[in-house]
N, C-alpha and C positions, 0 to 999 in steps of 0.2 A: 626033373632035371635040375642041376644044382645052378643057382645064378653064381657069375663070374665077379667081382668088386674091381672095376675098373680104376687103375690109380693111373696117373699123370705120369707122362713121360719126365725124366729126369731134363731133357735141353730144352724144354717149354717153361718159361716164366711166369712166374705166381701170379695172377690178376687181383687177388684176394686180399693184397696188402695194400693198404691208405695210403692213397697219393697226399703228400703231406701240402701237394701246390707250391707257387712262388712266396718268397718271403714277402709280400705285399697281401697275398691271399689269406696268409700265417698270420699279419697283424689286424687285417679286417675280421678275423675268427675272434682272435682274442680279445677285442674291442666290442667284441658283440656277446662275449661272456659277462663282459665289464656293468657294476652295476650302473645306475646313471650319474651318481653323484661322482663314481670313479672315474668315468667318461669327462666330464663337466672338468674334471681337477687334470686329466691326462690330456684334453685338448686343450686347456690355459682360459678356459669360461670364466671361471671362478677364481677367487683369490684366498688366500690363507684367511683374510677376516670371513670371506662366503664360507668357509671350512668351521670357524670357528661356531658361528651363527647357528648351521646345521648340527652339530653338535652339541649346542646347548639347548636349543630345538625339542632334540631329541629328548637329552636327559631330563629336563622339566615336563616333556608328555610323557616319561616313561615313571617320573618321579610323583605326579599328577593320577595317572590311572592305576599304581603299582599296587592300590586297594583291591582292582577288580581282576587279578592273578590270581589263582587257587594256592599258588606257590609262592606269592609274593614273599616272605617272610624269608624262603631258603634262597631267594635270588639278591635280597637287599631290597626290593622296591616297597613301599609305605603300604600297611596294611590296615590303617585306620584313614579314616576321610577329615579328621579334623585338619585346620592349617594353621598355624600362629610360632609359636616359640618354640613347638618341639622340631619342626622345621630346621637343616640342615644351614648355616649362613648362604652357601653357595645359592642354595634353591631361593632362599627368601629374594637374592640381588637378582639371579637369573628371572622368580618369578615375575617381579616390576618391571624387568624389560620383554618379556615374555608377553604381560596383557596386556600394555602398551600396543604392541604390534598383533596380536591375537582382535583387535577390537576395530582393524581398520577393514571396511567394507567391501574390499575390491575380493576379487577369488584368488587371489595371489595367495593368502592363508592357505586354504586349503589347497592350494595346488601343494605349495609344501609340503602340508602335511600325508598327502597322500603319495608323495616320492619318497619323503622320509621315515614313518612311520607305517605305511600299505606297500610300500616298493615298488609302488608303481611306476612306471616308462613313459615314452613320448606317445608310443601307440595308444598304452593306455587312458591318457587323458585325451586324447585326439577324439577317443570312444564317448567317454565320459560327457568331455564338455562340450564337442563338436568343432574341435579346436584346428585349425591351421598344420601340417607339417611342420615340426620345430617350432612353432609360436607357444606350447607350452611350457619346454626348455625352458623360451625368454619369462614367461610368465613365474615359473620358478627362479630364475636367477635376481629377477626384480622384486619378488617376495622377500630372498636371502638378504639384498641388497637393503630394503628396506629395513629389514630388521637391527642391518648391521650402520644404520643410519639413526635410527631411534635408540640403540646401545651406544653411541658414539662413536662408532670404528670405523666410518667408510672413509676411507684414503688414506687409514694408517695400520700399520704391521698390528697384528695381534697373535701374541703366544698360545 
C-alpha cells in the first residue's frame, strides 16, 4: 500500500517560525551573546581608562607568550624569549607597568587574566574560585582599576 505525504493545510499557521519575543526579550538575548568585557563597557561598569588597561593587558601577555605560537612569526607575536632592546618602545613602557601590577598578591591578577586572555565569565570564576554571584565582576573591575592606578590614569581620560 502506497503511504500518502500529508502537507498542512494552506489557513493553518506555520508554528515552525521563531517567535522573535518582546524587544526586552531581544536585548536580554543579545547581552547574553555579549562577551563580558563588552557587557562591563555596555552597562557603564568600566570607563575608557578600564578599556585601555584591558587592552594593554592583553597586548603585553600576547606580546610576552608570542614565543610559545607554532605560528607566532606569521601572526607578529615574538618568536624568541630574550627581552632587552630588541623589544618594541611600546612593550618596554607597557612592560614596567605591567609587572608593577603583575606582582600584587591579591587574585584580582588572575581574575583578569582569565576574562581576558581564557574568556572566561562570571559563571566561570564563580566555579573556579567559589566566588559570590557578581563578586567576580567586582574582583575584575578592581584588578583593571588597579592597574590603571599604578599606570596613572585612574580619574583621567585616556586615548
Amino acid at each position: 500500500m502506497a503511504r500518502h505525504r500529508r502537507t498542512r493545510p494552506a489557513n493553518k499557521p506555520d508554528h515552525t517560525a521563531a517567535d522573535k519575543g518582546t524587544p526586552e526579550s531581544q536585548d536580554q538575548r543579545e547581552r547574553r551573546g555579549m562577551g563580558t568585557m563588552d557587557r562591563l563597557i555596555t552597562n557603564k561598569r568600566i570607563g575608557p581608562e578600564h578599556q585601555t588597561a584591558a587592552q594593554e593587558i592583553e597586548a603585553v601577555y600576547a606580546h610576552l607568550c608570542g614565543h610559545l605560537f607554532a605560528r607566532g612569526g606569521l601572526y607578529g607575536e615574538r618568536m624568541d624569549k630574550s627581552y632587552g632592546s630588541t623589544d618594541p618602545a611600546w612593550f618596554r613602557n607597557a612592560w614596567t607597568r605591567y609587572k608593577a601590577w603583575r606582582t600584587d598578591p591579591s587574585i584580582s591578577c588572575a581574575v583578569v587574566l582569565h576574562v581576558l586572555v581564557d574568556g572566561w565569565n562570571d559563571e566561570d570564576l564563580q566555579n573556579a574560585y567559589g566566588l559570590g554571584r557578581g563578586h567576580g565582576m567586582e574582583i575584575l573591575i578592581d584588578g583593571l582599576h588597579r592597574y590603571c592606578e599604578l599606570a596613572g590614569w585612574a580619574g583621567r581620560r585616556v586615548a
